[in-house]
C-alpha positions in Angstrom: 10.5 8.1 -24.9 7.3 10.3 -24.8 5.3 10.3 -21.7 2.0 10.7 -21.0 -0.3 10.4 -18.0 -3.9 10.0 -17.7 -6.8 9.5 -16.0 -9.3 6.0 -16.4 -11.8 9.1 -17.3 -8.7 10.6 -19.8 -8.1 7.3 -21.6 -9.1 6.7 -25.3 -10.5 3.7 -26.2 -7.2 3.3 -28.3 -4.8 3.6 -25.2 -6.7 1.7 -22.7 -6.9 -1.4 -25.5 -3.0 -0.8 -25.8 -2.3 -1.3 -22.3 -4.7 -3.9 -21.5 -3.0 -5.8 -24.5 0.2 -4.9 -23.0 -0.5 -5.9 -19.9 -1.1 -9.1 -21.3 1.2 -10.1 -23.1 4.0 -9.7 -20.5 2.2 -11.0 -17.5 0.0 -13.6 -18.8 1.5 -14.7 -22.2 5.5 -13.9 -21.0 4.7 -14.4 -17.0 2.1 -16.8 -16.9 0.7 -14.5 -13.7 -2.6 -16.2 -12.8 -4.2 -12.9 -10.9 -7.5 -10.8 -12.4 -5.6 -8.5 -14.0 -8.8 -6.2 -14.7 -9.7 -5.8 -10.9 -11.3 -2.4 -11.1 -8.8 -0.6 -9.6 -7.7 1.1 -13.2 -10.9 3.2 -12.6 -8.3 5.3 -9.7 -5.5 4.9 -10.9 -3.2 7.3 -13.1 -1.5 5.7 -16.2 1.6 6.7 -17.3 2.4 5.2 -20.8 5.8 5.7 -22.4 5.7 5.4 -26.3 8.7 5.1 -28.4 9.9 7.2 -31.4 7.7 5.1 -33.8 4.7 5.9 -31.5 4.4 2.3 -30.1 3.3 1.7 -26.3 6.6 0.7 -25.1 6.6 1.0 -21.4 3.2 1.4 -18.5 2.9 2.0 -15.1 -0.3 2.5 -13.0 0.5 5.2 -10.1 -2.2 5.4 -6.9 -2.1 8.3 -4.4 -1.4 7.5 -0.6 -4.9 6.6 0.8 -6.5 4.9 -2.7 -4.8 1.4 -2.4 -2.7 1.9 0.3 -1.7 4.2 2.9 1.2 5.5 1.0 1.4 6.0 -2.9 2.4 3.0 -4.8 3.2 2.0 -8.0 2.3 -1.0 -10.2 1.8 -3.2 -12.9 5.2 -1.8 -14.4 6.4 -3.4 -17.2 8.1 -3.0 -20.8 7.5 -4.2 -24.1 10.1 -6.9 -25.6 10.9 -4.1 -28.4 12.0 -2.0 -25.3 13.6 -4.2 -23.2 17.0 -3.5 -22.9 16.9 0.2 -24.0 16.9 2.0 -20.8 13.2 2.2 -20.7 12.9 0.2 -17.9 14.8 2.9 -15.6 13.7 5.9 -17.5 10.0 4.3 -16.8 10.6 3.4 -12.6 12.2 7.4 -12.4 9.4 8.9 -14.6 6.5 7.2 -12.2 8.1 8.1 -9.0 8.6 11.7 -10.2 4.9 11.5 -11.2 4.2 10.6 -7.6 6.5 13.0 -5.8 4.6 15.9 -8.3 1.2 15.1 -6.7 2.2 15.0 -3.2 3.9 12.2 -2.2 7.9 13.0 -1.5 9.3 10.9 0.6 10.5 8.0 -1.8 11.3 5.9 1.6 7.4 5.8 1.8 6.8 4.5 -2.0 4.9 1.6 -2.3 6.0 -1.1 -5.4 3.1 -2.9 -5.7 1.1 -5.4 -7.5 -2.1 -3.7 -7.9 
């Protein structure tokens, strides 16, 4: 799995169209999550997207510093693609986000926040 994290500002128009489709297939298609998924909180957020060998989005988190959506970091909207289910990706995403937290300041895992924003 390659990863990648990026800005709102960072995103292509590509990406950000990958994981909003993404997003919707698991937690409105798969889920059947009735919540406004697009709630403006992207704008601050980091993405990290993990894309398989064949270049396919395969695995997304969105990653908030303490202070933005709560007191402490958090992490959310985590999820997998079907084709990646399985796989590992799932782990190798949850210890890829939490090390993307712990780089930019927050590391005390006790204090890490799962959320759903």
């Amino acid at each position: 799995m390659k990863w990648i994290k990026k800005t709102f500002a960072e995103l292509s128009t590509a990406e950000l169209y990958d994981i909003l489709a993404l997003r919707s297939a698991v937690f409105v298609v798969e889920q059947h999550c009735n919540y406004r998924d697009m709630d403006y909180n992207d704008q601050k957020a980091h993405h990290l997207m993990g894309f398989d060998e064949q270049g396919r989005l395969s695995a997304y988190t969105r990653l908030f510093p303490a202070g933005v959506t709560f007191d402490m970091a958090s992490i959310g909207r985590v999820l997998t693609a079907a084709h990646a289910r399985g796989t590992g990706a799932g782990k190798e995403l949850m210890q890829a986000s939490i090390d993307a937290v712990e780089k930019h300041g927050e590391k005390d895992r006790s204090r890490l926040a799962r959320s759903f924003t």
